[in-house]
C-alpha positions as CSV (number, residue, x, y, z in Angstrom):
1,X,48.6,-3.7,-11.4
2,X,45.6,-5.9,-13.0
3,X,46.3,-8.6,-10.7
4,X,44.8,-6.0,-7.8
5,X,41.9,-5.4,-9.7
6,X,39.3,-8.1,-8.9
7,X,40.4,-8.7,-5.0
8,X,39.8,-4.6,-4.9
9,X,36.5,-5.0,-6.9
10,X,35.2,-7.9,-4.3
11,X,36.2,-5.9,-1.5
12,X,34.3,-2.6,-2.9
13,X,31.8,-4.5,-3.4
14,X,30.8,-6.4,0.0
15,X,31.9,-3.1,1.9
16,X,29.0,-1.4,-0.4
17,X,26.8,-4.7,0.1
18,X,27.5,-4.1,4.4
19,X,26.6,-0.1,4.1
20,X,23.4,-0.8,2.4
21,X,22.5,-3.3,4.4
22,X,23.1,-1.7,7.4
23,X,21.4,1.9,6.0
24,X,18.3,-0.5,5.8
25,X,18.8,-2.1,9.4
26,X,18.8,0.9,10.9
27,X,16.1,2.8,9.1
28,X,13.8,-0.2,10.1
29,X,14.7,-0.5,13.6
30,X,14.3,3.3,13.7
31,X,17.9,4.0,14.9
32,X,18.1,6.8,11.7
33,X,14.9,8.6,9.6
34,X,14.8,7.4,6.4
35,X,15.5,11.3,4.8
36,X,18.2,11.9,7.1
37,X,21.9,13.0,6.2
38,X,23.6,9.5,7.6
39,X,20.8,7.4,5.5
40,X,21.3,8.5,2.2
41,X,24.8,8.9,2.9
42,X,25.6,5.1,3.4
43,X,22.9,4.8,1.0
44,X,25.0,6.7,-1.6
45,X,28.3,5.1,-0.8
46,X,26.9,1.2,-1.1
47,X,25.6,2.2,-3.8
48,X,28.7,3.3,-5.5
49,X,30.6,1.1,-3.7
50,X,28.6,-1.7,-5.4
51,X,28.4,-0.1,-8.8
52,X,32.6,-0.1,-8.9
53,X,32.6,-3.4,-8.2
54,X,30.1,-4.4,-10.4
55,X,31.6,-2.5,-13.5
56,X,34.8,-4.4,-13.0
57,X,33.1,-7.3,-13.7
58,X,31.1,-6.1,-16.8
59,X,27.4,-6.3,-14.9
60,X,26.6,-2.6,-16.7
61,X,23.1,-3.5,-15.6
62,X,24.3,-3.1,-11.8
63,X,26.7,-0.5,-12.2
64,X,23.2,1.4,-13.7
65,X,21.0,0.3,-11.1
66,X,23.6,1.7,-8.7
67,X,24.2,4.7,-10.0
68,X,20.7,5.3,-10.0
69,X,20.6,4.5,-6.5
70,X,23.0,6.9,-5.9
71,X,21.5,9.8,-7.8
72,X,18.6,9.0,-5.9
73,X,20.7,9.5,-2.5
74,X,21.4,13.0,-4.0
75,X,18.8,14.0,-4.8
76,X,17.1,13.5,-1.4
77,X,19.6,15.2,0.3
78,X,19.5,18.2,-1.9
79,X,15.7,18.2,-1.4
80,X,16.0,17.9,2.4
81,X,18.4,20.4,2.6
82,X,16.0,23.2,0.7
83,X,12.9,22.0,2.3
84,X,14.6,22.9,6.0
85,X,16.6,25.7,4.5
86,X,19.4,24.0,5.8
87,X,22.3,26.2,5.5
88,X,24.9,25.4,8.6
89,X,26.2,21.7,7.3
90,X,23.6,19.5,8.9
């Protein structure tokens, strides 16, 4: 089972390298607001995406910066959500 570990820790990680990369491409080309549900989403999965990876290979200050990034994520969306008074799912 440990022999799965770092080919499933590399592939966590570039998927999570991908969705923040792509979160960023289309917040700058304006294809998705920066607040917005599908943002912070991929947002939040790169950045735990990265921070699994990164903990499988000891980098504890990635895996914090990651999970920071993530409670970020949350955060925001939580904040959006009250400041619409989103209450239907968007």
């Amino acid at each position: 089972m440990e022999e799965l570990l770092p080919p499933v820790a590399a592939a966590a990680g570039w998927i999570g390298a991908l969705c923040t990369a792509t979160a960023y491409a289309l917040v700058s080309r304006r294809r998705i607001e920066p607040d917005s549900r599908a943002s912070q989403s991929i947002n939040m999965l790169g950045g735990a995406l990265l921070a699994v990876s990164a903990a499988a290979n000891g980098a504890w200050p990635s895996v914090t910066s990651n999970f920071v990034w993530v409670i970020i994520g949350m955060q925001t969306l939580v904040g959006v959500r009250r400041g619409l008074g989103v209450t239907d799912g968007r």
